[in-house]
BATOR-331731 format. One record per residue (C-alpha): residue in one letter; residue number from 1; chain; x negated, y negated, z. Coordinates in steps of 0.2 Angstrom, whole numbers, plus 5000, padded with zeros to 4 digits. Last residue first. Layout:
REM residues N
code,pos,unit,px,py,pz
a,NUM,A,X,Y,Z
...
//
This chain:
REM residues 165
code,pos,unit,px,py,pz
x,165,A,4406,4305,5424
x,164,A,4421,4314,5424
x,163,A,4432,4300,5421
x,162,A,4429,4301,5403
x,161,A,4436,4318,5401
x,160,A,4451,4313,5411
x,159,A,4454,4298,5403
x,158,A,4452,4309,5386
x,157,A,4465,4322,5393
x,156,A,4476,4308,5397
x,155,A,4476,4300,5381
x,154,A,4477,4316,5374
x,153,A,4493,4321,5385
x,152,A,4501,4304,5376
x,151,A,4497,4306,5361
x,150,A,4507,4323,5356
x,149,A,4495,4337,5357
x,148,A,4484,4345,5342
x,147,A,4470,4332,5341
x,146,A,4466,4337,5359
x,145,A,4459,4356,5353
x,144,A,4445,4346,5343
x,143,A,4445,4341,5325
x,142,A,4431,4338,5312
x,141,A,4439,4350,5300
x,140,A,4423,4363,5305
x,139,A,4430,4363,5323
x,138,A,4447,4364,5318
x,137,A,4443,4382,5310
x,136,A,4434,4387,5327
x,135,A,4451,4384,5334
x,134,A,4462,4393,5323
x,133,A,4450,4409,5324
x,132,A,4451,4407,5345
x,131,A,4469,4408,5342
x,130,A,4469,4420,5329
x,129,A,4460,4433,5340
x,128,A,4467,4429,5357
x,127,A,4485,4436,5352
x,126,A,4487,4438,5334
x,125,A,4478,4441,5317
x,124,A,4478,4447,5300
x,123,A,4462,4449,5290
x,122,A,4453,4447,5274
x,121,A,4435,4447,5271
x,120,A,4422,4442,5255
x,119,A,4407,4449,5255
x,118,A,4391,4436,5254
x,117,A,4380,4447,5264
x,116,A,4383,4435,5278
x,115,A,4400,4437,5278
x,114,A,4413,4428,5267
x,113,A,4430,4423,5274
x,112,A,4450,4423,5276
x,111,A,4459,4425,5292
x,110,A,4478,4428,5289
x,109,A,4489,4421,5306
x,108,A,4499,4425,5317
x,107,A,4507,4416,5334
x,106,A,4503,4399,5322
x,105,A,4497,4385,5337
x,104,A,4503,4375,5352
x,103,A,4488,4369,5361
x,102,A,4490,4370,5382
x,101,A,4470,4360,5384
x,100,A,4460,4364,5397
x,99,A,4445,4353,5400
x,98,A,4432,4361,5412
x,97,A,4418,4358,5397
x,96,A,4421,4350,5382
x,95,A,4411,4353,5368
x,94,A,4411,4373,5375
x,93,A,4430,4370,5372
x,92,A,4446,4376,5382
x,91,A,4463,4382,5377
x,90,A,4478,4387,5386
x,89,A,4493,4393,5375
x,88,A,4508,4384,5366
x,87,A,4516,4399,5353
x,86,A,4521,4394,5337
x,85,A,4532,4405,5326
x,84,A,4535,4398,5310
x,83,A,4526,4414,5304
x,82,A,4509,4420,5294
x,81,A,4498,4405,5297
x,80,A,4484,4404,5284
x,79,A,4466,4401,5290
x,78,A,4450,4398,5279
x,77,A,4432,4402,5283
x,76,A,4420,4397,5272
x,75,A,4406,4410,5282
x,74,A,4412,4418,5299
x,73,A,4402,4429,5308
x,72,A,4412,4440,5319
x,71,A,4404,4448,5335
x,70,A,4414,4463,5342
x,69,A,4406,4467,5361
x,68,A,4414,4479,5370
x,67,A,4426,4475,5383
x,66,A,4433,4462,5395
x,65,A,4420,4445,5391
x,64,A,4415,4453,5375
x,63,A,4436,4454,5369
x,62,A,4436,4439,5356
x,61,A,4420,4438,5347
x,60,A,4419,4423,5340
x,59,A,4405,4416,5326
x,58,A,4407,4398,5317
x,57,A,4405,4390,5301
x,56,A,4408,4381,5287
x,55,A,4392,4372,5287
x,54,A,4388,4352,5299
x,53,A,4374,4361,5308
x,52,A,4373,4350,5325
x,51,A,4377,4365,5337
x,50,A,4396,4361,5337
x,49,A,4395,4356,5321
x,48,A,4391,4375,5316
x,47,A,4407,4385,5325
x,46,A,4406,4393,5343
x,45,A,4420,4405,5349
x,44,A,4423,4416,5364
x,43,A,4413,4407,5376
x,42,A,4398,4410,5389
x,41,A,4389,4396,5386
x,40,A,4376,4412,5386
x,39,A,4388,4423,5375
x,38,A,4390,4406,5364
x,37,A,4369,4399,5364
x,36,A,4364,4418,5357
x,35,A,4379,4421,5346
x,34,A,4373,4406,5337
x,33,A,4355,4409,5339
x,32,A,4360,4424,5327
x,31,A,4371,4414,5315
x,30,A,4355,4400,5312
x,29,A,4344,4412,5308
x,28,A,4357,4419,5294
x,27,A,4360,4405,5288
x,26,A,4351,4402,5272
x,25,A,4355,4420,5267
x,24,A,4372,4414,5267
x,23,A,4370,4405,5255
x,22,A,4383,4391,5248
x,21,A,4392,4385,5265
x,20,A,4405,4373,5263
x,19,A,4401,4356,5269
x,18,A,4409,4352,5288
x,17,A,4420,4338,5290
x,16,A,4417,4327,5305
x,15,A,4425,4324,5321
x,14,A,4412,4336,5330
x,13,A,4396,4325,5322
x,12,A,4403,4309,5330
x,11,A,4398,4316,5348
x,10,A,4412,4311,5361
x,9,A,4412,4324,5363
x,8,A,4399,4336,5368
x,7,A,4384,4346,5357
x,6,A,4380,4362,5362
x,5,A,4362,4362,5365
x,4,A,4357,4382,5358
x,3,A,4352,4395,5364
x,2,A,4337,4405,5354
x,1,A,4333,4420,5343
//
């Protein structure tokens, strides 16, 4: 097992559509060096693109930084918001370092996905969980967390982001 480079924006492989993933078998290096480059990042999510793997997928585990660890391995992901209810709430990104971002997203949500023995999953979140699960689902759309404010606080985050340097 190994970290990782995370790749960062403005990278053209985080703005791009992932392929669905069709053996799990075939990542199942790849999903251990995953969870090795996001608890040494240290973040609470990490999808494929944003290692350079453009697959359906991303690992989180939402509690390891005040708790026991709870890896998820999400194959195919798919999320389905389970209110009207949308909640803004701070979000950063290992592709963007030091960038917050207030995202408003879906309070709940119904997180569907295969696991790496090719079982098929079903669960209902909230709080940090579906957050985090909503981001890593943007990563494999080819979106990062700025593609879900109004233009002008992305222009600014981008200004921001590019000013760093």
């Amino acid at each position: 097992m190994s970290v990782l480079p995370i790749l960062t924006w403005p990278d053209a492989r985080l703005a791009t559509v992932c392929d669905p993933v069709a053996d799990p078998d075939a990542v199942a290096q790849l999903v251990a060096d995953m969870f090795d480059t996001m608890y040494d990042a240290p973040g609470r999510g990490l999808a494929a693109p944003q290692v350079g793997v453009l697959a359906r997928l991303f690992v989180m585990d939402a509690g390891w930084k005040t708790g026991a660890r709870t890896p998820l391995v999400c194959l195919n992901p798919v999320v389905t918001p389970l209110a009207d209810e949308v909640e803004p709430g701070v979000e950063g990104c290992l592709s963007m370092p030091a960038v917050e971002v207030t995202v408003p997203r879906p309070a709940r949500v119904r997180l569907a996905w295969t696991d790496l023995s090719g079982a098929r999953h079903s669960a209902d979140l909230e709080g940090a969980e579906a957050r985090i699960a909503q981001h890593e689902t943007d990563h494999l759309d080819g979106l990062m967390h700025f593609n879900r404010v109004d233009a002008a606080t992305r222009a600014e985050i981008l200004r921001q982001w590019e000013a760093r340097a």
